[in-house]
C-alpha positions as CSV (number, residue, x, y, z in Angstrom):
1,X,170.0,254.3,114.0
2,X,171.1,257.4,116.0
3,X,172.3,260.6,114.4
4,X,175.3,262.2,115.7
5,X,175.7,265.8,114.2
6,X,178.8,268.0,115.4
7,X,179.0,271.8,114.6
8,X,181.9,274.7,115.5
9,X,184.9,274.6,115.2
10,X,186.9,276.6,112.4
11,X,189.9,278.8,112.4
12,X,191.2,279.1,115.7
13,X,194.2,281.7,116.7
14,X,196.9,279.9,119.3
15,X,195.8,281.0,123.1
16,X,191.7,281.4,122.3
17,X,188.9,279.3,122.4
18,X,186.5,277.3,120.6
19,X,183.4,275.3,121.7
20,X,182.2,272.9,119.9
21,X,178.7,271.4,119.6
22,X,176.8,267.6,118.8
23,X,173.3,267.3,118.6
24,X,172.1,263.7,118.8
25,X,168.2,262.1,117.6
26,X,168.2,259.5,120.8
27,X,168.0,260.8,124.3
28,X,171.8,261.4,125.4
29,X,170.2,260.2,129.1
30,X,170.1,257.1,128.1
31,X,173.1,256.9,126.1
32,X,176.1,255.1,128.0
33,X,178.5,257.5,127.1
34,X,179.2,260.2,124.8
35,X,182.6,261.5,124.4
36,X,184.8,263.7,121.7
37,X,187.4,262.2,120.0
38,X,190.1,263.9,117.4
39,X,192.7,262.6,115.0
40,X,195.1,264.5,113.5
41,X,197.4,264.3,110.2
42,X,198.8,261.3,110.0
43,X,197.9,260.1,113.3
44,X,195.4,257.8,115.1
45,X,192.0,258.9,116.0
46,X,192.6,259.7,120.2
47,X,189.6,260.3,122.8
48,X,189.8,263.9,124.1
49,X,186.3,263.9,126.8
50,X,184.0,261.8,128.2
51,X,180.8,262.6,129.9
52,X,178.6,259.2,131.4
53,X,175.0,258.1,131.4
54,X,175.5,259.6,135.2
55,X,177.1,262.4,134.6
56,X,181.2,261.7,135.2
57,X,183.5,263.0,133.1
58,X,187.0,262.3,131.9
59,X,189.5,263.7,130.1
60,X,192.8,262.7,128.1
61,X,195.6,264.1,130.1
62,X,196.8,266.4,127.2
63,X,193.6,268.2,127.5
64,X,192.5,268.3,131.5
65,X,192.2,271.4,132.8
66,X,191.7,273.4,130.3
67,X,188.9,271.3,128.3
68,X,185.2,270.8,129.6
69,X,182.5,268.2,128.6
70,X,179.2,269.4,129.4
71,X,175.7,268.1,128.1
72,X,172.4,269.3,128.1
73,X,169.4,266.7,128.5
74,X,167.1,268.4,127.1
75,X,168.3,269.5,124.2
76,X,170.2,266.3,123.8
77,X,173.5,268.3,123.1
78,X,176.9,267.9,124.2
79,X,179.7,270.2,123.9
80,X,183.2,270.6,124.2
81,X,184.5,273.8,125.0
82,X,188.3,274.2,124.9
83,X,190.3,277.0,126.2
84,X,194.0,278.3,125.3
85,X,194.5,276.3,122.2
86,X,197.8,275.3,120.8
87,X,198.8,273.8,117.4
88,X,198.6,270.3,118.8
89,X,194.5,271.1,118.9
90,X,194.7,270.8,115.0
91,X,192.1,267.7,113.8
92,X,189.0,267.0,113.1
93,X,187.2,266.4,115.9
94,X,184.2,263.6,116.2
95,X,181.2,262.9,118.7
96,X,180.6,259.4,119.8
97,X,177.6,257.9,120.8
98,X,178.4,254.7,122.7
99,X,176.3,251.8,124.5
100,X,176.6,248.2,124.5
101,X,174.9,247.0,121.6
102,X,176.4,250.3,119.1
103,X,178.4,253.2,118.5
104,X,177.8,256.0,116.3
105,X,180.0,258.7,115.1
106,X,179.8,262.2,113.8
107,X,180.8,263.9,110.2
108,X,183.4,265.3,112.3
109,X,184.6,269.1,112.0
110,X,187.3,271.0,111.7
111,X,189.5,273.0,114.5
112,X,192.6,274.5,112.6
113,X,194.9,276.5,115.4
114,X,196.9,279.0,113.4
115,X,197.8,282.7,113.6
């Protein structure tokens, strides 16, 4: 079982920034992939960022360029920072721990872009 904890996020005014945080038990280096997915309202859960066992990254189009992935090895973190937020940012957003053989997901938290 691997434990996929996500923190940050919150109230978030349009044009800012917020970086969000997941902590996983299992050493993200040997993790296939970890990535941050978000579903808002009403609508299906959508991947956002990817970051590879080897380091490649990959974003959703409606994110790329002003979204980073980034992971640190030794803490077995990865984050997601994003920059100039809009309301189409509002969902919960959810770390994923993926390999062959499982995948394990997050509580999720909350990014709310509002005024």
């Amino acid at each position: 079982q691997v434990q996929v904890v996500e923190s940050g996020g919150g109230l978030v005014e349009p044009g800012g920034s917020v970086r969000l945080s997941c902590t996983v038990s299992k050493s993200i280096s040997s993790i296939y992939q970890m990535s941050w997915f978000r579903q808002a309202p009403g609508l299906e859960r959508e991947l956002v960022a990817a970051i590879c066992r080897g380091g490649t990254t990959h974003y959703a189009g409606t994110v790329e360029g002003r979204v980073t992935i980034s992971r640190d090895i030794t803490k077995n973190t990865v984050a997601l920072q994003m920059n100039r937020v809009a309301h189409d940012d509002t969902a919960v957003y959810y770390c994923n721990a993926h390999d062959v053989d499982y995948d394990y997901w997050g509580q999720g938290v909350q990014v709310t872009v509002s005024p």
